[in-house]
C-alpha positions as a printed NumPy array, in Angstrom:
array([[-10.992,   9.669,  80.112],
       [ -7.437,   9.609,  78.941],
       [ -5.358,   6.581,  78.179],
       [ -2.158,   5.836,  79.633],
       [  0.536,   4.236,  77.134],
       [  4.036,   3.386,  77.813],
       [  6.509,   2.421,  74.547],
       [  9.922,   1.07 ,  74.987],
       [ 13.036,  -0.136,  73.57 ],
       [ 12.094,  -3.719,  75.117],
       [ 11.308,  -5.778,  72.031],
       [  9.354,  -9.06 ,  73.995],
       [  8.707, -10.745,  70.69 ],
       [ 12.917, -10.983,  70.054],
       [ 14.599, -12.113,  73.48 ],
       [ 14.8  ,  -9.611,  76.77 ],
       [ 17.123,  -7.875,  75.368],
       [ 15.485,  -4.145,  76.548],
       [ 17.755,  -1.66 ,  74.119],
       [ 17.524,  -1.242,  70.383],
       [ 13.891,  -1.671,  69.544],
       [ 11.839,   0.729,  67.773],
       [  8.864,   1.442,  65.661],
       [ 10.236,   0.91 ,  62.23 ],
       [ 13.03 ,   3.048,  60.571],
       [ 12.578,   5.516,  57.91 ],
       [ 15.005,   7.034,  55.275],
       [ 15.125,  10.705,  55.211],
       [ 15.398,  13.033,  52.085],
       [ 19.083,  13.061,  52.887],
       [ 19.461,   9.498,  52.391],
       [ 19.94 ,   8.735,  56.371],
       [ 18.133,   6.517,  58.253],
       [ 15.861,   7.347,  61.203],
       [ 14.796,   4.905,  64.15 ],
       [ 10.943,   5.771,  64.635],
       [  9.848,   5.697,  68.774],
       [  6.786,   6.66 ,  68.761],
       [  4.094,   7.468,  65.757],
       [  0.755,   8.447,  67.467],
       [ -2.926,   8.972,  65.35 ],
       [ -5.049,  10.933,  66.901],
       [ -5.042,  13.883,  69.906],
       [ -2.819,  12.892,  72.69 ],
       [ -0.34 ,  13.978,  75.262],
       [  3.538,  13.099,  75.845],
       [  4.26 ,  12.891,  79.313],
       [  7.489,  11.361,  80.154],
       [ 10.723,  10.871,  77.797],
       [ 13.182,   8.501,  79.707],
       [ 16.742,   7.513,  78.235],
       [ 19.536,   5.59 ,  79.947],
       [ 23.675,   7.021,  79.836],
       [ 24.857,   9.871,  77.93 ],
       [ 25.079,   9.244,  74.748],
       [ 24.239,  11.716,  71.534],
       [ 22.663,  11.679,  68.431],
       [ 19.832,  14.004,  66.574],
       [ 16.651,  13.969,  67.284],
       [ 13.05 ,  15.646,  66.053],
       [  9.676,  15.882,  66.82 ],
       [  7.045,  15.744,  64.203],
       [  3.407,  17.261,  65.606],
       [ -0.12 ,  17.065,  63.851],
       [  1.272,  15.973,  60.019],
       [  3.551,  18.687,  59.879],
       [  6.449,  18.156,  57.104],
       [  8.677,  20.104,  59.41 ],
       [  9.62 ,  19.113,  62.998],
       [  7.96 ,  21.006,  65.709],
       [ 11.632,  20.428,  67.536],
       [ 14.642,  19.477,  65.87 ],
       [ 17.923,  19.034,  68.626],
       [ 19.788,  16.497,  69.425],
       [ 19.872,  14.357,  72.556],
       [ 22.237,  16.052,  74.61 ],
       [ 20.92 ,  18.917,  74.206],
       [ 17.299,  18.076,  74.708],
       [ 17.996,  16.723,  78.438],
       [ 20.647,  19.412,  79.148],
       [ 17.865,  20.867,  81.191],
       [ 19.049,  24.173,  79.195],
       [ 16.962,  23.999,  76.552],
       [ 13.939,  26.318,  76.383],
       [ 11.152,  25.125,  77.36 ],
       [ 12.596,  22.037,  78.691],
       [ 14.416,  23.242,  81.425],
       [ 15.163,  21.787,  84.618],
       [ 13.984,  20.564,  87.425],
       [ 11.33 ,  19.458,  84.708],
       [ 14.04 ,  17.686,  82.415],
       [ 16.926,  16.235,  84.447],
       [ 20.358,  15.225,  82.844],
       [ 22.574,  12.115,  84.158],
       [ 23.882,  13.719,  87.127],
       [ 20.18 ,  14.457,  88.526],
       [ 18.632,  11.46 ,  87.599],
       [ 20.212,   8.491,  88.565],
       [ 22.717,   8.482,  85.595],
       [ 19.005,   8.439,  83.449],
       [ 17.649,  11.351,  81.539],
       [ 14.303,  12.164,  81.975],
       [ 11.904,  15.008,  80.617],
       [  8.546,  15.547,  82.508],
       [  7.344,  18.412,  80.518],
       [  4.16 ,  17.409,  78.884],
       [  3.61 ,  18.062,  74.664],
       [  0.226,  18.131,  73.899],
       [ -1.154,  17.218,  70.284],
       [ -4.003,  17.569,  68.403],
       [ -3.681,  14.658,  65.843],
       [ -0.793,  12.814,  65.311],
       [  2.699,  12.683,  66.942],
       [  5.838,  11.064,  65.455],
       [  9.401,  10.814,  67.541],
       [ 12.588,   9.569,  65.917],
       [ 16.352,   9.942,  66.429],
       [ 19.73 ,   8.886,  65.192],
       [ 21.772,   7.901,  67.873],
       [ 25.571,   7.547,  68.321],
       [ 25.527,   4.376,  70.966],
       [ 25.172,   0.904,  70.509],
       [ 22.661,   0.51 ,  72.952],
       [ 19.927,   3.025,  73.019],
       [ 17.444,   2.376,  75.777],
       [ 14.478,   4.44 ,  75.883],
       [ 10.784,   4.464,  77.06 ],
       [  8.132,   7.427,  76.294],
       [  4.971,   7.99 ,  78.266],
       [  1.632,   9.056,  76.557],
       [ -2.187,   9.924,  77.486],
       [ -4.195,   9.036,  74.298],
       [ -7.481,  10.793,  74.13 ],
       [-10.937,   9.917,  72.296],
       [-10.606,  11.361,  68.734],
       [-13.252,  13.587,  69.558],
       [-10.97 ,  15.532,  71.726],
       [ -9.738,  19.018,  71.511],
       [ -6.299,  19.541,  72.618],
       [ -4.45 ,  22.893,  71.483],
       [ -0.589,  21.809,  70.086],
       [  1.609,  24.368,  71.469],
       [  4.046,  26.409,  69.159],
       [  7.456,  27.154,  69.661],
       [  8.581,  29.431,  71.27 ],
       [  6.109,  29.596,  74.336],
       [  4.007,  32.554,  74.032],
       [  4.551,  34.898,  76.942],
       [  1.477,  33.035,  78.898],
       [  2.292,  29.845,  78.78 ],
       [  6.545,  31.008,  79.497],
       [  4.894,  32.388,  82.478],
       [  2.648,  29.008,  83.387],
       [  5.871,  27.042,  83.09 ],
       [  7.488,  29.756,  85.084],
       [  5.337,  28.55 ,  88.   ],
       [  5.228,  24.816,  87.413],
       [  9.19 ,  24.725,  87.408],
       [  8.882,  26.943,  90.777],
       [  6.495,  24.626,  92.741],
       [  9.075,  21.43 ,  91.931],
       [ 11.627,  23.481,  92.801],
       [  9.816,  24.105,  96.086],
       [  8.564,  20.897,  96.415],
       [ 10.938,  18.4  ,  95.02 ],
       [ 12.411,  16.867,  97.941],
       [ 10.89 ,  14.608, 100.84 ],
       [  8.223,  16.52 , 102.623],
       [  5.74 ,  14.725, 104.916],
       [  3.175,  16.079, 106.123],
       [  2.852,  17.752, 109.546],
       [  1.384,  15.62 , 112.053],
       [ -0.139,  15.86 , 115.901],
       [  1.195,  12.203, 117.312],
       [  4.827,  10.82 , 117.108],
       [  6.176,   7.787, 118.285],
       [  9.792,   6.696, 118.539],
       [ 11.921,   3.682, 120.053],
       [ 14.426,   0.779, 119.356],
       [ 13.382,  -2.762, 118.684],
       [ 15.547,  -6.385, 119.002],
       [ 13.551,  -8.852, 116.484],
       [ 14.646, -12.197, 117.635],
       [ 16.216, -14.931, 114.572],
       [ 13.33 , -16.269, 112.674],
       [ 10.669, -14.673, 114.173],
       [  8.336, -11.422, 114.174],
       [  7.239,  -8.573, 116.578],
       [  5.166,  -5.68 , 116.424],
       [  6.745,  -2.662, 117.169],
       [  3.908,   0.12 , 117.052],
       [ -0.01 ,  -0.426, 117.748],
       [ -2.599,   2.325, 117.626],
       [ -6.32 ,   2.486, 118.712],
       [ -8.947,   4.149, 116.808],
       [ -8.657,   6.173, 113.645],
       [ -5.911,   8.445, 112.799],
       [ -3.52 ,   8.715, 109.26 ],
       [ -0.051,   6.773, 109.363],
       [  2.286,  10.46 , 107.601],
       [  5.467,   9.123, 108.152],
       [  7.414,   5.811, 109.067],
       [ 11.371,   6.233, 109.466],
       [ 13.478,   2.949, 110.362],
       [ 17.336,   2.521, 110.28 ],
       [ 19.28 ,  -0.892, 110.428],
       [ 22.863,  -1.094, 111.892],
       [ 23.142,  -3.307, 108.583],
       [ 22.487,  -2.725, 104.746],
       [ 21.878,  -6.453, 104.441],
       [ 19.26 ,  -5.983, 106.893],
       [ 17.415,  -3.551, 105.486],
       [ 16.985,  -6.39 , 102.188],
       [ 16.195,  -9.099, 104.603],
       [ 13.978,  -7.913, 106.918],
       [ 10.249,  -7.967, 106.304],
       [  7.477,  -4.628, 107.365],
       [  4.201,  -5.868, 107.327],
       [  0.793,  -3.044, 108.024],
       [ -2.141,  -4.826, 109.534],
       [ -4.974,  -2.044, 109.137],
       [ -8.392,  -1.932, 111.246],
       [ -7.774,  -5.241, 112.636],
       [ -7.541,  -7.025, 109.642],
       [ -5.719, -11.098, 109.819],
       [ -3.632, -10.575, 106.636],
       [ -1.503,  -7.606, 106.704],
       [ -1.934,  -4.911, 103.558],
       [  1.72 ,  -4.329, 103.509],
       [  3.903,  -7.288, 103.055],
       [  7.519,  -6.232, 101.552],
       [ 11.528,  -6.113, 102.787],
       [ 12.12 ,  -2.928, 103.697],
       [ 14.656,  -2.121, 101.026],
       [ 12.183,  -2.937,  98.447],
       [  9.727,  -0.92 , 100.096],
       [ 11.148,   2.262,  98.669],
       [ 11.758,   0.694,  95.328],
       [ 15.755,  -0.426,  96.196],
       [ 16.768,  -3.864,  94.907],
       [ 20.154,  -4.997,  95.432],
       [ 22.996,  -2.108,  94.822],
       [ 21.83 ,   0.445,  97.741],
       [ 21.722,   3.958,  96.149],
       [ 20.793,   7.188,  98.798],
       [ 17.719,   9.442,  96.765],
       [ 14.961,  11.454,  98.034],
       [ 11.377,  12.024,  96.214],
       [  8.341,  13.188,  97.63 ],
       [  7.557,   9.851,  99.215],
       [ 10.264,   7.888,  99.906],
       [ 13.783,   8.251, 100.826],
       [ 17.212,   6.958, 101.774],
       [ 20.43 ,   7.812, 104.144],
       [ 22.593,   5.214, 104.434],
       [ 20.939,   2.41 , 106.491],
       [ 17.64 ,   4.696, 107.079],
       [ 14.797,   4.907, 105.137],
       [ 11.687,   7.245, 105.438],
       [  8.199,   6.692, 104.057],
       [  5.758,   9.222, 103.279],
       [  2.685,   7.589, 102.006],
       [ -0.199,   8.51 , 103.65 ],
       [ -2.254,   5.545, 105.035],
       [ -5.449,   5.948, 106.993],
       [ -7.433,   3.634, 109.111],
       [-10.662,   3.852, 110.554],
       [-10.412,   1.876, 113.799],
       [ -6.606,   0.85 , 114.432],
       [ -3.292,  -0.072, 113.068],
       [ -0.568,  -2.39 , 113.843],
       [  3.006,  -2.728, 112.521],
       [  5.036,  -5.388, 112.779],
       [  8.655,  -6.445, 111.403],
       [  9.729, -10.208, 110.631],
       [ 13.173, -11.7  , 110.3  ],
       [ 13.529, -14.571, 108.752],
       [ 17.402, -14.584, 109.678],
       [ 19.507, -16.606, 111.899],
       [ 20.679, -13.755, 114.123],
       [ 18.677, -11.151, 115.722],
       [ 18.34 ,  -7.635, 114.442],
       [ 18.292,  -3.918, 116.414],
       [ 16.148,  -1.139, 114.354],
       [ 15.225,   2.397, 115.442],
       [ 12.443,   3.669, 114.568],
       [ 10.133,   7.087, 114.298],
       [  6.339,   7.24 , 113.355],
       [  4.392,  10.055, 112.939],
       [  0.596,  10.48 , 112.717],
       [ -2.228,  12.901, 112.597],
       [ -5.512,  12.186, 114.344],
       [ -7.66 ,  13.12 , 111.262],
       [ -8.667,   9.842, 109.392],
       [ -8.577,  10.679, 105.605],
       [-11.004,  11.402, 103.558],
       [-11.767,   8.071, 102.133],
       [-11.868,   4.888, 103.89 ],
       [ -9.775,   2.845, 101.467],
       [ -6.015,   1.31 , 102.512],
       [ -2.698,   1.507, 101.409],
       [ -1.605,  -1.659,  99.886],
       [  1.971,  -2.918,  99.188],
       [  3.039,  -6.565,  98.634],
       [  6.751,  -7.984,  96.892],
       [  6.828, -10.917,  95.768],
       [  9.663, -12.733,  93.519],
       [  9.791, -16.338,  91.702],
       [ 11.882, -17.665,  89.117],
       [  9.924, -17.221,  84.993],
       [ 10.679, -19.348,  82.532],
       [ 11.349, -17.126,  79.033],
       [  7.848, -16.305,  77.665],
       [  5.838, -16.973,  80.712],
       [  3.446, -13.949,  81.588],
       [  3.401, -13.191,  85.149],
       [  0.659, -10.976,  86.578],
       [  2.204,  -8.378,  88.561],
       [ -1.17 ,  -7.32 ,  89.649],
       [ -4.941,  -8.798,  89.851],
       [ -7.7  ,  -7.405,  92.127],
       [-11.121,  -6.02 ,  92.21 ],
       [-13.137,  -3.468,  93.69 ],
       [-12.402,   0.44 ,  94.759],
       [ -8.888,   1.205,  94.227],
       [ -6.365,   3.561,  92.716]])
């Protein structure tokens, strides 16, 4: 089984300062001097290459020892999204992404895999995502250009995002709908459901950003006393505290609505409840939509925020838990 590794520009042993950190720097041939990302041993996989703003700068790839770079560009260019193979919607420029730059298309390697650049900001954030495989593993380095195979593979891959790349739910038999008054410091449930079924879709709008940050969803499944989803709406699809509209498979925002598109099946029942732990009351709409078919498994979706003050240096465990999971 692969390994997943993340590397970043967040050096924890020098402050939390998260910009500027990298591997070591090297002097080229040339005299200048490289900042090293990444340097991988062994067969592997690139899978995500993330930087923040637009700024420019050179940058090369080194694959399997080679004394050459397998891609030499520079850093505009490589998240230009124009820049065969990494064309969009699998690389995404500042304007798609947030005001990020992001490339999704994966770059196998058979030993050894080295990234550095020379950048023209003064604050280069980055982060790379990897899979690391046993050194026993056979994985094929791809040349450049694509052959007219894998042009044709990527072809299809950049199609089905294409396709698929905004928020799509699943279609469902059951829907549910209605408004909802929860009363100043206080909770009600606002949608119950008997037997088993497969939660496709929950959509709830606020007549008030703030409320979407203050007010609290909580997902009791198959009659269970502590609920498996415990988070402020807002946070629930990953906003914190500037509101920004997006769309991804999953999740979404318009405004003061948001849509979830998690799939969560229970066996026996399901109850859904909001809590405000204002002074005033609060009016939501909301929409759910089901589907009577209980998935496949019989494990729950889980989702809990929580957020305390951290003294510099303390390590906080974001998550603990045993058993079956993903």
């Amino acid at each position: 089984e692969p390994r997943g590794v993340m590397d970043s520009s967040l050096n924890q042993r020098h402050g939390i300062r998260d910009c500027n950190f990298f591997l070591r720097e090297e002097t080229a041939a040339d005299g200048r001097l490289w900042k090293v990302l990444v340097d991988y041993d062994g067969p592997g996989c690139l899978t995500r290459f993330w930087t923040a703003g637009d700024f420019d700068g050179e940058l090369e790839i080194f694959l399997d020892g080679g004394d050459e770079p397998w891609l030499r560009t520079t850093l505009r260019q490589f998240f230009s999204g124009d820049l065969e193979p990494f064309v969009k919607p699998l690389v995404m420029d500042c304007p798609d992404s947030s005001m990020g730059r992001v490339s999704y298309l994966p770059i196998p390697f058979g030993r050894s895999c080295k990234v550095r650049a020379i950048s023209d900001t003064g604050s280069f954030y980055w982060q790379i995502n990897a899979l690391r495989y046993d050194a026993a593993s056979r994985v094929t380095t791809p040349h450049l250009p694509l052959d007219e195979e894998a042009s044709q593979l990527l072809r299809r891959v950049c199609q089905g995002w294409q396709e698929q790349c905004g928020y799509a739910p699943a279609a469902g038999d059951g829907e549910a709908a209605g408004e909802i008054d929860v009363p100043a410091r206080d909770g009600i449930d606002f949608w119950t459901h008997d037997g088993g079924g497969t939660l496709l879709e929950l959509v709830i709008a606020a007549h008030e950003d703030a409320d979407l940050r203050r007010i609290v969803l909580q997902a009791y499944w198959d009659g269970e006393e502590e609920p498996s989803v415990s988070a402020p709406l807002a946070h629930l699809v990953c906003q914190g505290g500037r509101r920004r509209d997006f769309h991804s498979l999953v999740v979404r925002r318009e405004a003061d609505e948001i849509g979830v598109a998690w799939p969560m099946p229970f066996q026996r029942g399901a109850r859904l409840r909001l809590l405000n732990p204002s002074t005033h009351p609060v009016r939501f709409s909301w929409r759910v939509r089901t589907q009577a078919e209980v998935d496949v498994h019989d494990m729950h979706f889980h989702c809990r925020y929580e957020s305390r003050p951290l003294a510099y240096g303390v390590i906080y465990d974001l998550l603990r838990t045993e058993g079956r999971g993903r």
